[in-house]
TORKOL-171328 format. One record per residue (C-alpha): x, z, y. Coordinates in Angstrom, 2 decimals. Example, Ala and Ser with C-alpha at 12.3 -4.5 7.8 and 13.67 -1.06 7.14 Angstrom:
# residues 2
atom X=12.30 | Z=7.80 | Y=-4.50
atom X=13.67 | Z=7.14 | Y=-1.06
END
This chain:
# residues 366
atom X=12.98 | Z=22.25 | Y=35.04
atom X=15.93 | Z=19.61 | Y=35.00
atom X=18.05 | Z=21.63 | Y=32.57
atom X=15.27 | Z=23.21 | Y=30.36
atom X=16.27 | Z=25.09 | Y=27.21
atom X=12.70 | Z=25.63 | Y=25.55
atom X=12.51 | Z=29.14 | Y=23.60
atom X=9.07 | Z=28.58 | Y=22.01
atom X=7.09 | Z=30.94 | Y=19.96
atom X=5.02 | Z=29.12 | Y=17.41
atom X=1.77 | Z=31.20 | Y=16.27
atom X=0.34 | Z=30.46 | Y=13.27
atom X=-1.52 | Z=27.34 | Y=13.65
atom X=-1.56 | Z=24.08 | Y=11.78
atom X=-1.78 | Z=20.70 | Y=13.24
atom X=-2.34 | Z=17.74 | Y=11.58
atom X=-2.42 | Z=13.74 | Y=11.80
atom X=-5.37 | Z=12.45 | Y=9.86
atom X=-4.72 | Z=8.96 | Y=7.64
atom X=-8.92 | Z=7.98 | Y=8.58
atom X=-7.86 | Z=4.48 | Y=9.63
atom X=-7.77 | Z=3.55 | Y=6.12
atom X=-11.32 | Z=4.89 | Y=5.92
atom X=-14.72 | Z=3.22 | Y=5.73
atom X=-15.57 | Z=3.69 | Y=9.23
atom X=-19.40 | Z=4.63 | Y=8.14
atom X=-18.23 | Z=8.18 | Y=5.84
atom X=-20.99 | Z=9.16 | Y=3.46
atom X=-22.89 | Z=12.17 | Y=4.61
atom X=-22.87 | Z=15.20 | Y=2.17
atom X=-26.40 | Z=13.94 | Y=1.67
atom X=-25.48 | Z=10.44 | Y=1.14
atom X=-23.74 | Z=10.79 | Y=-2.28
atom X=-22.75 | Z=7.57 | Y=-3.64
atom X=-21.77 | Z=7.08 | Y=-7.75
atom X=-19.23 | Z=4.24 | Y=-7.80
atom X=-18.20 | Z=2.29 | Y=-11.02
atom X=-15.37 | Z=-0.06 | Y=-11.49
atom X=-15.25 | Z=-2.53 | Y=-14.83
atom X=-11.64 | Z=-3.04 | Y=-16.14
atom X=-11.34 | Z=-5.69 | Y=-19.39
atom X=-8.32 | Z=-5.08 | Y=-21.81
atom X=-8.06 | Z=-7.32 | Y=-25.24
atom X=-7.21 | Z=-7.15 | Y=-28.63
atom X=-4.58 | Z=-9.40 | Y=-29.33
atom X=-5.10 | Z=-13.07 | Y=-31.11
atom X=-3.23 | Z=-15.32 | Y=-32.72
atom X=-3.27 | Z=-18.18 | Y=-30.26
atom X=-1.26 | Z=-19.25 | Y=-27.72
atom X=-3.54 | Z=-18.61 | Y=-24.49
atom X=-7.69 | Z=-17.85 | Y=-24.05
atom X=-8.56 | Z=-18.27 | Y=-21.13
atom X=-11.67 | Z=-17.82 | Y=-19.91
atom X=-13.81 | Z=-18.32 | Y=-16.35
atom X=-15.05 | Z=-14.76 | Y=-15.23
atom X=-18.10 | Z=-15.69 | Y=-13.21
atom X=-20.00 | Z=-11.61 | Y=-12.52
atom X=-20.08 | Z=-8.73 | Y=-14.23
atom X=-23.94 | Z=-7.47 | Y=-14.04
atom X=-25.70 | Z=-3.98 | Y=-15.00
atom X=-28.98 | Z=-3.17 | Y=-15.61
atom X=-30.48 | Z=0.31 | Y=-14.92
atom X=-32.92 | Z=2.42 | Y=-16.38
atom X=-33.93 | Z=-0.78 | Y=-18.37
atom X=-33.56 | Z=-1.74 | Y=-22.01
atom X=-35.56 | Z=-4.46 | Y=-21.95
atom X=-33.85 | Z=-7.62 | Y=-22.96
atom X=-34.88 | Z=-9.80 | Y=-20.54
atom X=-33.70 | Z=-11.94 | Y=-17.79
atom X=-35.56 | Z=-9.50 | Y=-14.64
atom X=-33.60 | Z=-6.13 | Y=-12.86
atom X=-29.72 | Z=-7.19 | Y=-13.19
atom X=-27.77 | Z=-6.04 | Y=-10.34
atom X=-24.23 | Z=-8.31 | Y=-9.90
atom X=-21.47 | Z=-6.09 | Y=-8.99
atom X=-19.80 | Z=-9.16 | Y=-7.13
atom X=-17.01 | Z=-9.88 | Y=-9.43
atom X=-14.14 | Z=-12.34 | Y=-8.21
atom X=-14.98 | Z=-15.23 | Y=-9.71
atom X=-12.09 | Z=-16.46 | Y=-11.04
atom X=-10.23 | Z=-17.60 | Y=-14.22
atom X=-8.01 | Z=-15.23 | Y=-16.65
atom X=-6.03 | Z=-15.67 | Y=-19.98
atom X=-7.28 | Z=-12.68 | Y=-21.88
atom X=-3.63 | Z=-12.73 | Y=-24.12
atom X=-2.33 | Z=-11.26 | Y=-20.36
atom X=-4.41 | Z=-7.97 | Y=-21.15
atom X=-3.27 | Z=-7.09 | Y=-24.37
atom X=-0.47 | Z=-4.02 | Y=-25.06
atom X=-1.66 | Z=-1.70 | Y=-22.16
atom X=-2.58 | Z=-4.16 | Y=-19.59
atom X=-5.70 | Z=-4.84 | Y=-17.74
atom X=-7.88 | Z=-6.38 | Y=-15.25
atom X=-9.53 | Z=-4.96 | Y=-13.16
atom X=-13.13 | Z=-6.79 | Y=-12.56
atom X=-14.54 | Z=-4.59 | Y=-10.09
atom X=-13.31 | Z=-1.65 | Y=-7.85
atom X=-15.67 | Z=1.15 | Y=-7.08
atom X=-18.66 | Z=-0.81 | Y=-6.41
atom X=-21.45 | Z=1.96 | Y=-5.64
atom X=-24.36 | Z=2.14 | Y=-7.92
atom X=-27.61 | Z=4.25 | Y=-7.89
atom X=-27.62 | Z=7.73 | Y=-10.04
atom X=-29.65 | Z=6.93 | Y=-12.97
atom X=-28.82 | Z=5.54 | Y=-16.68
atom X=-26.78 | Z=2.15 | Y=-16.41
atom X=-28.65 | Z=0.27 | Y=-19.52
atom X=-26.99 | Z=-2.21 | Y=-19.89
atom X=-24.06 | Z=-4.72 | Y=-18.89
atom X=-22.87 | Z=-7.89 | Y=-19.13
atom X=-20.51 | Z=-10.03 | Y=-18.58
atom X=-21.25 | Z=-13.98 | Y=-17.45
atom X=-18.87 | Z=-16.62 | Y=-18.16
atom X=-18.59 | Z=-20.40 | Y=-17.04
atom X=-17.71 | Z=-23.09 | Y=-18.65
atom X=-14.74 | Z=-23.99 | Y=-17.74
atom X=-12.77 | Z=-21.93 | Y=-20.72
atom X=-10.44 | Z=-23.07 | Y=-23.02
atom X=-7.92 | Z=-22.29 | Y=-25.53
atom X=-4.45 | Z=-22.99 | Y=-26.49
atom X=-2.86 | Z=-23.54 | Y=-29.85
atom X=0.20 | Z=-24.58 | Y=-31.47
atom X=0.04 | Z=-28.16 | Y=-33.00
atom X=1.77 | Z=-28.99 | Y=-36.57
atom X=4.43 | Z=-29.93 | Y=-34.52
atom X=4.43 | Z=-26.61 | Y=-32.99
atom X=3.52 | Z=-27.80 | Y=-29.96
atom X=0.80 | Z=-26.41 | Y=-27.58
atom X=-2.62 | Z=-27.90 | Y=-27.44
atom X=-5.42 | Z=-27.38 | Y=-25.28
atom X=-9.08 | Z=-27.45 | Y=-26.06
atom X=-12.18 | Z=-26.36 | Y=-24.56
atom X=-14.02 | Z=-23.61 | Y=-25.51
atom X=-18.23 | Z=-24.37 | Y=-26.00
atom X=-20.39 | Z=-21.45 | Y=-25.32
atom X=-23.48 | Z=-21.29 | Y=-27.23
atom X=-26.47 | Z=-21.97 | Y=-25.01
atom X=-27.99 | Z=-18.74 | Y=-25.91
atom X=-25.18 | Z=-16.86 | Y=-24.03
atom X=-24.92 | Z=-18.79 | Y=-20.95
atom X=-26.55 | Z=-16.00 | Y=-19.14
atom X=-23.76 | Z=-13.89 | Y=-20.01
atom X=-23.10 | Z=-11.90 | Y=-23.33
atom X=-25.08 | Z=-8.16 | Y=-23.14
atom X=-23.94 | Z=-5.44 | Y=-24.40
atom X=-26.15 | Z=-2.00 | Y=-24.36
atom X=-24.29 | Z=1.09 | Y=-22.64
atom X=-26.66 | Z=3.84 | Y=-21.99
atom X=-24.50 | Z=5.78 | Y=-19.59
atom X=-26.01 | Z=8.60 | Y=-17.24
atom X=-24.54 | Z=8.01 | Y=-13.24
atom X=-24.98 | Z=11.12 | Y=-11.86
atom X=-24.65 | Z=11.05 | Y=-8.23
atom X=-21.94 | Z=11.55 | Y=-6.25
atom X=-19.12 | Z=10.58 | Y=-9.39
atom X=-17.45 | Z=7.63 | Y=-10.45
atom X=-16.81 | Z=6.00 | Y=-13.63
atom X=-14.47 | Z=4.14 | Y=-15.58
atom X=-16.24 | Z=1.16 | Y=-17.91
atom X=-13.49 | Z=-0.58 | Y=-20.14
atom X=-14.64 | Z=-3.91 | Y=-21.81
atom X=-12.59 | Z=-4.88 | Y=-24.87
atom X=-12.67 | Z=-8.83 | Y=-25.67
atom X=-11.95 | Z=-9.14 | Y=-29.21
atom X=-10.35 | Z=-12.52 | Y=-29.46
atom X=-9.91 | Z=-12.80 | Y=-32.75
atom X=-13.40 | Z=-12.11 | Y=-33.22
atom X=-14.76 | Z=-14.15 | Y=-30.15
atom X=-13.48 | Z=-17.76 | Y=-31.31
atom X=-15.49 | Z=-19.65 | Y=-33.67
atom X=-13.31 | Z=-22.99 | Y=-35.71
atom X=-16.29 | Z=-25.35 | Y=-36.82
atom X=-13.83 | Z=-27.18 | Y=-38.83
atom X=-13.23 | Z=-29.83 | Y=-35.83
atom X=-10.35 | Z=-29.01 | Y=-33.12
atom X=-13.20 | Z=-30.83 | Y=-30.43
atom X=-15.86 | Z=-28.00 | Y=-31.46
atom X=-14.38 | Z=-25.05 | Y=-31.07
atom X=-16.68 | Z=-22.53 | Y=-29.69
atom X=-16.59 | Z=-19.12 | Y=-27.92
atom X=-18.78 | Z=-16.57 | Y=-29.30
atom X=-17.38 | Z=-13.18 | Y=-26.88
atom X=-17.53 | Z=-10.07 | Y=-29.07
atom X=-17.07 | Z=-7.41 | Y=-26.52
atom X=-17.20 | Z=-3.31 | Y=-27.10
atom X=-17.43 | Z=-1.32 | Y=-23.72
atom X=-16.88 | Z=1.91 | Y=-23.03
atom X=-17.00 | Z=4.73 | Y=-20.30
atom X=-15.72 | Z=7.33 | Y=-18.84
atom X=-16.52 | Z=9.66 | Y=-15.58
atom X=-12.87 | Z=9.79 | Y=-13.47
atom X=-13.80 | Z=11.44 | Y=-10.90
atom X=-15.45 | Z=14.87 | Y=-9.54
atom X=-17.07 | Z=16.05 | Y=-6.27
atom X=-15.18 | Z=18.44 | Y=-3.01
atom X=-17.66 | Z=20.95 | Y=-1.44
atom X=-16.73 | Z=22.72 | Y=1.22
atom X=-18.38 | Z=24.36 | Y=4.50
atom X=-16.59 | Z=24.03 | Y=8.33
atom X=-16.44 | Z=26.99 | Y=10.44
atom X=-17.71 | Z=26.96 | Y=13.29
atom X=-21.04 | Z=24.93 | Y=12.08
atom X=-21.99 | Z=23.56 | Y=15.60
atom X=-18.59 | Z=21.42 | Y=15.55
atom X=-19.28 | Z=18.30 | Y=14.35
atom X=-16.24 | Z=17.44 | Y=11.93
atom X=-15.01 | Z=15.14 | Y=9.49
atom X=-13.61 | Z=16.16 | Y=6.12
atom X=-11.32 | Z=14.18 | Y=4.37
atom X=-9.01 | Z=13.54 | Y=1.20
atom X=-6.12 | Z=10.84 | Y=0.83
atom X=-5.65 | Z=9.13 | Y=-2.94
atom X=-2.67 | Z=8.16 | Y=-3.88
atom X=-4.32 | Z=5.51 | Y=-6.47
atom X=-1.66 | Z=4.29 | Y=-8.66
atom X=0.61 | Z=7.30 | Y=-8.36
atom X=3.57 | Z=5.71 | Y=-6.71
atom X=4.43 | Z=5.45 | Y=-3.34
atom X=3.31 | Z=2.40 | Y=-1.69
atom X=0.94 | Z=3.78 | Y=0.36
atom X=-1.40 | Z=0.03 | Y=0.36
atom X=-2.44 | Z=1.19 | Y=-2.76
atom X=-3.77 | Z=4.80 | Y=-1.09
atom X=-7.41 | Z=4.98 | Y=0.16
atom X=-9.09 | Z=7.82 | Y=1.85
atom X=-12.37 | Z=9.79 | Y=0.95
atom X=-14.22 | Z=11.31 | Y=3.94
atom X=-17.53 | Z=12.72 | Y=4.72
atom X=-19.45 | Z=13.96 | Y=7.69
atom X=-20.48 | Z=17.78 | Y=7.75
atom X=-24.19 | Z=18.59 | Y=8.11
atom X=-25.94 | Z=20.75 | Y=11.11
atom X=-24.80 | Z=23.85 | Y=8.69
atom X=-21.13 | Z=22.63 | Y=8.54
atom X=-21.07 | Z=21.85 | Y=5.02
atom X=-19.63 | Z=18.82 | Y=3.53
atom X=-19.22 | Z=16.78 | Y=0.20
atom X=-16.65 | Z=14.38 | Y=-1.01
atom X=-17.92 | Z=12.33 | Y=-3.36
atom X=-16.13 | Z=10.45 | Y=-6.21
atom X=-12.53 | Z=12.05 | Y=-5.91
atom X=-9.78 | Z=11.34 | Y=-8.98
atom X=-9.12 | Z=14.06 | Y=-10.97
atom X=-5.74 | Z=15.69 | Y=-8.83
atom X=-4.28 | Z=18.18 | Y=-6.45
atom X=-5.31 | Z=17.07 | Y=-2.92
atom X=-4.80 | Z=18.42 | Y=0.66
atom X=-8.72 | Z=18.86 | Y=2.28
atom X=-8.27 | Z=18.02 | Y=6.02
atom X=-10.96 | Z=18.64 | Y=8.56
atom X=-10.82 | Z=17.15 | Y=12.33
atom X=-13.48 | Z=17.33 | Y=14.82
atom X=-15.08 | Z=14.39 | Y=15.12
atom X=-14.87 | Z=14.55 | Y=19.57
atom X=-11.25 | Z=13.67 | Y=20.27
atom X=-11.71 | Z=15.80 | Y=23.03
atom X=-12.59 | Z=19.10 | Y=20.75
atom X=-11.36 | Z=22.61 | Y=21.74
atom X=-10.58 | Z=22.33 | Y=18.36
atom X=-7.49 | Z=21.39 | Y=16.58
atom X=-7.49 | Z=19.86 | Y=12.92
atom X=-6.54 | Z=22.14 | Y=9.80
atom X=-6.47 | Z=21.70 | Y=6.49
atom X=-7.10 | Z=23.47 | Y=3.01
atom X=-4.06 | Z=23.10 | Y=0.32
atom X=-4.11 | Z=23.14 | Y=-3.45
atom X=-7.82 | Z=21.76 | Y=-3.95
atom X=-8.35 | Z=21.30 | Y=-7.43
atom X=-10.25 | Z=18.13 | Y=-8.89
atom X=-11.31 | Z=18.11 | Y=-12.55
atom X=-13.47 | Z=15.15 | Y=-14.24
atom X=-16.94 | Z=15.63 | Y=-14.08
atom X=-16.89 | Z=18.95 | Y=-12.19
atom X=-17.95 | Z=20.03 | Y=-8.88
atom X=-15.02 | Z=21.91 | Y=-6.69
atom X=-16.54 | Z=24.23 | Y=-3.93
atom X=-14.21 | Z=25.74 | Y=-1.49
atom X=-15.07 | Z=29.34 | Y=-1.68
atom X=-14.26 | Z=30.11 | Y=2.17
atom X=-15.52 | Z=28.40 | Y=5.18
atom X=-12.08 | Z=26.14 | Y=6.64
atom X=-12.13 | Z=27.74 | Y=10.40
atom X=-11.08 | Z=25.90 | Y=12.96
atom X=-8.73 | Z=26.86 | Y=15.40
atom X=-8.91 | Z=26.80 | Y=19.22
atom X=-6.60 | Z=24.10 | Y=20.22
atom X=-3.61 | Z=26.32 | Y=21.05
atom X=-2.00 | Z=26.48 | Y=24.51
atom X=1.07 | Z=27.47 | Y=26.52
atom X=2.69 | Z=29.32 | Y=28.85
atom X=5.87 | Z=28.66 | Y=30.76
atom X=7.31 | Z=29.73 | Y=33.94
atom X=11.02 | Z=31.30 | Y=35.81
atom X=12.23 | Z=34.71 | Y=36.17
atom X=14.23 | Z=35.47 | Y=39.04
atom X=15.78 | Z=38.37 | Y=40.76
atom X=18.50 | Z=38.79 | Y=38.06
atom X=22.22 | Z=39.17 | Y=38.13
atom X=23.75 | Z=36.25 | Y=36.10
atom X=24.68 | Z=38.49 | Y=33.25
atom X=20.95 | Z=39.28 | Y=32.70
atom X=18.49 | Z=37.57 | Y=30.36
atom X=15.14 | Z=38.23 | Y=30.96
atom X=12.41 | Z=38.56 | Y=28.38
atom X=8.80 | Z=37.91 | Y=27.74
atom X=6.23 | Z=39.08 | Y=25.47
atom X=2.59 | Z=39.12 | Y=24.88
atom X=0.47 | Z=42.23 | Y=24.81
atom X=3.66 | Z=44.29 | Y=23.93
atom X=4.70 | Z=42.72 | Y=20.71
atom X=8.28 | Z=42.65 | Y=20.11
atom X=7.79 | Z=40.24 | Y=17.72
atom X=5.93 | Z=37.79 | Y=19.99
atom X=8.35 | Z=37.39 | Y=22.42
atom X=11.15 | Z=34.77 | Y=23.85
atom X=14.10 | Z=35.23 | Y=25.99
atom X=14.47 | Z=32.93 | Y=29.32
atom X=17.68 | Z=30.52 | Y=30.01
atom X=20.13 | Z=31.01 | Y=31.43
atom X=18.56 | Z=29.58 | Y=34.86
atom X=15.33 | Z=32.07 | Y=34.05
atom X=13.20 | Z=29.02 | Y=32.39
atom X=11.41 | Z=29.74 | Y=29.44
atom X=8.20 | Z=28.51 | Y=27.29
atom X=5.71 | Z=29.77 | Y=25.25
atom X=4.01 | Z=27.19 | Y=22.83
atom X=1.29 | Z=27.06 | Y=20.10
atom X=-0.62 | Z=30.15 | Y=21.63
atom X=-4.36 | Z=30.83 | Y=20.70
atom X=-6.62 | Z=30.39 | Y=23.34
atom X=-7.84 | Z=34.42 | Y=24.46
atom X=-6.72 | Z=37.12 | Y=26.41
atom X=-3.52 | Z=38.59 | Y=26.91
atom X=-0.93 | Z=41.09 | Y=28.70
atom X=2.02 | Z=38.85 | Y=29.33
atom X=5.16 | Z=41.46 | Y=30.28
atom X=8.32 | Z=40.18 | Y=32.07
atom X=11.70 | Z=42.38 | Y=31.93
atom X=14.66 | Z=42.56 | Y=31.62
atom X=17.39 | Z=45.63 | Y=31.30
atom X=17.79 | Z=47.76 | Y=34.24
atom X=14.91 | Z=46.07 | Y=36.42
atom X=11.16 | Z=46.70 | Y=36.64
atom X=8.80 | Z=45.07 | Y=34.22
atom X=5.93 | Z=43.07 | Y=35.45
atom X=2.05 | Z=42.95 | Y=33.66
atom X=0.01 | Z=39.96 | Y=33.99
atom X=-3.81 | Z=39.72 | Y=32.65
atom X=-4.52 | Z=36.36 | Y=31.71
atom X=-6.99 | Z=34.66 | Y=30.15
atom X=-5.66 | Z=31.33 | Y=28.32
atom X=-8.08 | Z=28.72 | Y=27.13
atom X=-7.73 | Z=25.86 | Y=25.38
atom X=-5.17 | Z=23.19 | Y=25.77
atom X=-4.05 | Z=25.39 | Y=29.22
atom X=-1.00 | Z=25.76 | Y=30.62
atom X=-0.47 | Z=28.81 | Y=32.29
atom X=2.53 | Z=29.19 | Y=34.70
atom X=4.03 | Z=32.74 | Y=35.45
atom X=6.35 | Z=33.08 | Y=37.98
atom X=7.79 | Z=36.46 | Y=38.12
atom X=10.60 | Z=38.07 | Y=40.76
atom X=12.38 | Z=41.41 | Y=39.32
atom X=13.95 | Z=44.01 | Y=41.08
atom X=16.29 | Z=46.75 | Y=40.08
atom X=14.86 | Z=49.94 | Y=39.02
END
């Protein structure tokens, strides 16, 4: 077909390219549910010119009350050196990112500091002065501070410390002793709730998936995707999704699926809350085509064709006779060829997935 005008017919079937490259490339299982927690610090404001302060870890302890030294878990914080004035007014910084955590009750926290911290202060000749900041020995380990938080699985949460400056620096009289006593308040906050849903048919192995626009704008480097596995019954659970409206796509996991990839709109996440997907998401035959050239007509005559005698699925040919039929669903149809004032042809056909079936089809006058 050199000159090929394509008449398609589009059947209802939707077709979608999935954004998993920016996934994990192990998913969690629905019966792998992780909890995740990420550890932003904000501070009150002080009346100094900068505080900063070496962030070494950020540490939890679960189920565990016990003041000592044994069961803390680091959550791998950059370690790295910050001027807590920056994270005053509504800004932050963010200490860890979705580091995932056992279900249980997160005890306690803490947050360990170096020593290489030091403040800033205007002189009597209003000029700025540096000084370092001592840390008592006792809180060289890190300052604790009791949280008492239930992690139920399969969420995350928000923890927000608050470094009160003003209250954190101690003047002993001597600009050489000025010491660093971190009053901190925490708090926290479940962000997040859990996508159920079930795959139909249950014997395709599938993946389910959810992109996250994280900071609401529309660089997508800030986007990450959630995705899970379904099970040998076809169900599936994403885990530790923002509160939103998301798009729930499901692909077959074999490339080389009969099936195509569709998707569920409108999914509903609240904090806290589990959203099931009342009906199975079906998936669709991969659709297929048919094509072929009329001939036998007078050039004034356009010939038609239509499947299993629906008007409304039906195309008209080119003017050389061509014509195409895409985005069909695989199964069994009467394909008729006509045309005004000649004699329509049946065909039978049987059209599986991904085929191309080619018609050829000579008319003659009635």
């Amino acid at each position: 077909m050199s000159i090929l005008k394509k008449l398609k017919f589009i059947f209802p079937l939707l077709i979608f390219a999935f954004l998993l490259s920016c996934a994990d490339d192990e998913s969690p299982g629905i019966k792998e549910g992780q909890s995740t927690i990420s550890v932003t610090l904000v501070d009150a404001p002080g009346d100094y010119e900068a505080v900063n302060v070496e962030i070494v870890d950020v540490m939890i302890k679960m189920n565990d009350d016990n003041d000592d030294d044994n069961g803390w878990t680091s959550l791998e914080a950059n370690n790295e050196t910050v001027n807590l004035l920056d994270f005053t007014g509504g800004f932050s910084k963010v200490l860890v990112e979705r580091f995932p955590v056992p279900a249980g009750t997160l005890s306690q926290m803490r947050l360990v500091l170096g020593d290489g911290n030091t403040i800033v202060i205007k002189d009597d000749n209003d000029e700025n002065e540096t000084f370092d900041l001592k840390t008592p020995s006792g809180q060289q380990s890190g300052l604790k501070v009791k949280v008492n938080t239930t992690i139920e699985e399969g969420f995350a949460y928000d923890f927000v410390l608050d470094f009160d400056v003003e209250k954190s620096i101690v003047d002993a009289g001597d600009s050489d002793n000025i010491i660093l006593k971190p009053v901190l308040y925490v708090s926290a906050e479940v962000n997040s709730g859990i996508i159920k849903g079930t795959v139909s048919p249950n014997d395709v192995p599938s993946v389910a998936s959810v992109l996250v626009d994280d900071m609401g704008n529309e660089d997508p480097e800030d986007d990450f995707v959630i995705s899970a596995y379904t099970d040998e019954t076809g169900a599936f659970a994403l885990w530790g999704v923002p509160e939103g409206t998301y798009e729930v796509k499901v692909m077959p996991v074999d490339e080389e699926s009969d099936y195509a990839s569709t998707s569920v709109m409108d999914v509903v996440v609240t904090k806290g809350e589990i959203t099931n997907i009342a009906e199975p998401i079906e998936l669709m035959l991969q659709p297929g085509t048919i094509s072929g050239t009329i001939s036998g007509l007078a050039n004034d005559i356009i010939g038609t064709v239509s499947l299993n005698d629906n008007a409304s699925a039906s195309v008209e040919a080119n003017a050389a006779g061509e014509y195409e039929i895409n985005g069909i669903v695989p199964g069994d149809y009467t394909v008729t060829i006509s045309a005004e004032g000649y004699v329509s042809q049946d065909f039978t056909i049987t059209l599986g997935p991904e085929e191309e079936e080619i018609i050829d089809a000579t008319l003659v006058l009635e």
